[in-house]
C-alpha positions as CSV (number, residue, x, y, z in Angstrom):
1,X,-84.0,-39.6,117.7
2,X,-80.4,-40.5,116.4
3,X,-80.6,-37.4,114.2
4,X,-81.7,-34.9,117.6
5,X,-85.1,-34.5,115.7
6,X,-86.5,-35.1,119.2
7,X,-85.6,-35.7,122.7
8,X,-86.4,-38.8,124.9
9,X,-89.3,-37.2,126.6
10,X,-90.4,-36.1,123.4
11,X,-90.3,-39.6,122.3
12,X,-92.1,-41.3,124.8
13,X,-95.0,-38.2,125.0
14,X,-95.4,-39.3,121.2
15,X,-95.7,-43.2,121.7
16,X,-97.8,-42.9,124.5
17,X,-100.5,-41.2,122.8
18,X,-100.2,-43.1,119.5
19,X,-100.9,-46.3,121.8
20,X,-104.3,-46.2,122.6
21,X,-105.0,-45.2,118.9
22,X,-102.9,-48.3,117.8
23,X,-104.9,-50.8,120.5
24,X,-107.9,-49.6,119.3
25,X,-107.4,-50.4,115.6
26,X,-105.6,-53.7,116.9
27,X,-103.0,-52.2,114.9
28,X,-99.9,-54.8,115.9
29,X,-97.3,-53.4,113.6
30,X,-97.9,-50.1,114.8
31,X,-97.6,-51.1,118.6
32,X,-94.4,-53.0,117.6
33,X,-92.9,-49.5,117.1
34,X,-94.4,-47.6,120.1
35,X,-93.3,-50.6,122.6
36,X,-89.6,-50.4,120.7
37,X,-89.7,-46.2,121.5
38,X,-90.9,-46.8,124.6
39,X,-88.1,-49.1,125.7
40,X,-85.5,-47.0,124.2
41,X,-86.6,-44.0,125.9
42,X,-86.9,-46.2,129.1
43,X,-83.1,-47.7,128.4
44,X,-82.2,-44.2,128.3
45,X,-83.6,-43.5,131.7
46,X,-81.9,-46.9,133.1
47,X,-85.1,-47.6,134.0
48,X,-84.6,-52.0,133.3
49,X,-87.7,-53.1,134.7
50,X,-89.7,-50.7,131.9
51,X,-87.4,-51.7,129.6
52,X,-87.9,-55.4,129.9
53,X,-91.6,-54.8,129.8
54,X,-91.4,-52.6,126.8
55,X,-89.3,-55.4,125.0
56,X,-91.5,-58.3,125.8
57,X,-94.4,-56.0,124.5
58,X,-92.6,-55.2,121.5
59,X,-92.0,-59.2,121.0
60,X,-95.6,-59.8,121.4
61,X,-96.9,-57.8,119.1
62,X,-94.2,-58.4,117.0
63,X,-95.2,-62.1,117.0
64,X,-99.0,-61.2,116.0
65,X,-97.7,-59.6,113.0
66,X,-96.2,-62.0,111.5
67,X,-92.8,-61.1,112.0
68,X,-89.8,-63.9,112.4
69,X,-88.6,-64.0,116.2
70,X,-85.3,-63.2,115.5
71,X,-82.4,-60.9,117.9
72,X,-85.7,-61.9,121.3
73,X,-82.4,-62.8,122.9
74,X,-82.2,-58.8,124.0
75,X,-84.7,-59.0,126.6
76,X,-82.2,-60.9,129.0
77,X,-80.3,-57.4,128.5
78,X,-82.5,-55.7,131.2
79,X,-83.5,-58.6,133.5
80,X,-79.9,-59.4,134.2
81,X,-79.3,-55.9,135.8
């Protein structure tokens, strides 16, 4: 999106429909990347409270793939607003 290969809304039509595809494989690395596009897009929007739930998502599955819980200190970003 940094390169204006797509818009915002572009973004977020793209992530929601690769998310039920992803939850039906149980594909947790995949969904780590949707919830991540989905709460840029929502930053962008300033909407906090889809933000916040698109981060802790992103944690989640994050966490059931294996990855180290590093930088989870960003979700206070949207819940302090």
């Amino acid at each position: 999106m940094d390169s204006g290969e797509c818009t915002a809304d572009e973004l977020e039509a793209l992530a929601m429909a690769a998310r039920p595809l992803l939850e039906a494989r149980g594909d947790d690395e995949g969904l780590v990347h949707v919830w991540e596009a989905l709460g840029a897009v929502a930053n962008m929007h300033s909407r906090l409270e889809e933000w916040a739930n698109a981060l802790e998502q992103s944690l989640l599955h994050a966490r059931r793939a294996g990855h180290p819980m590093v930088g989870s200190r960003a979700l206070c970003v949207p819940l302090t607003f």
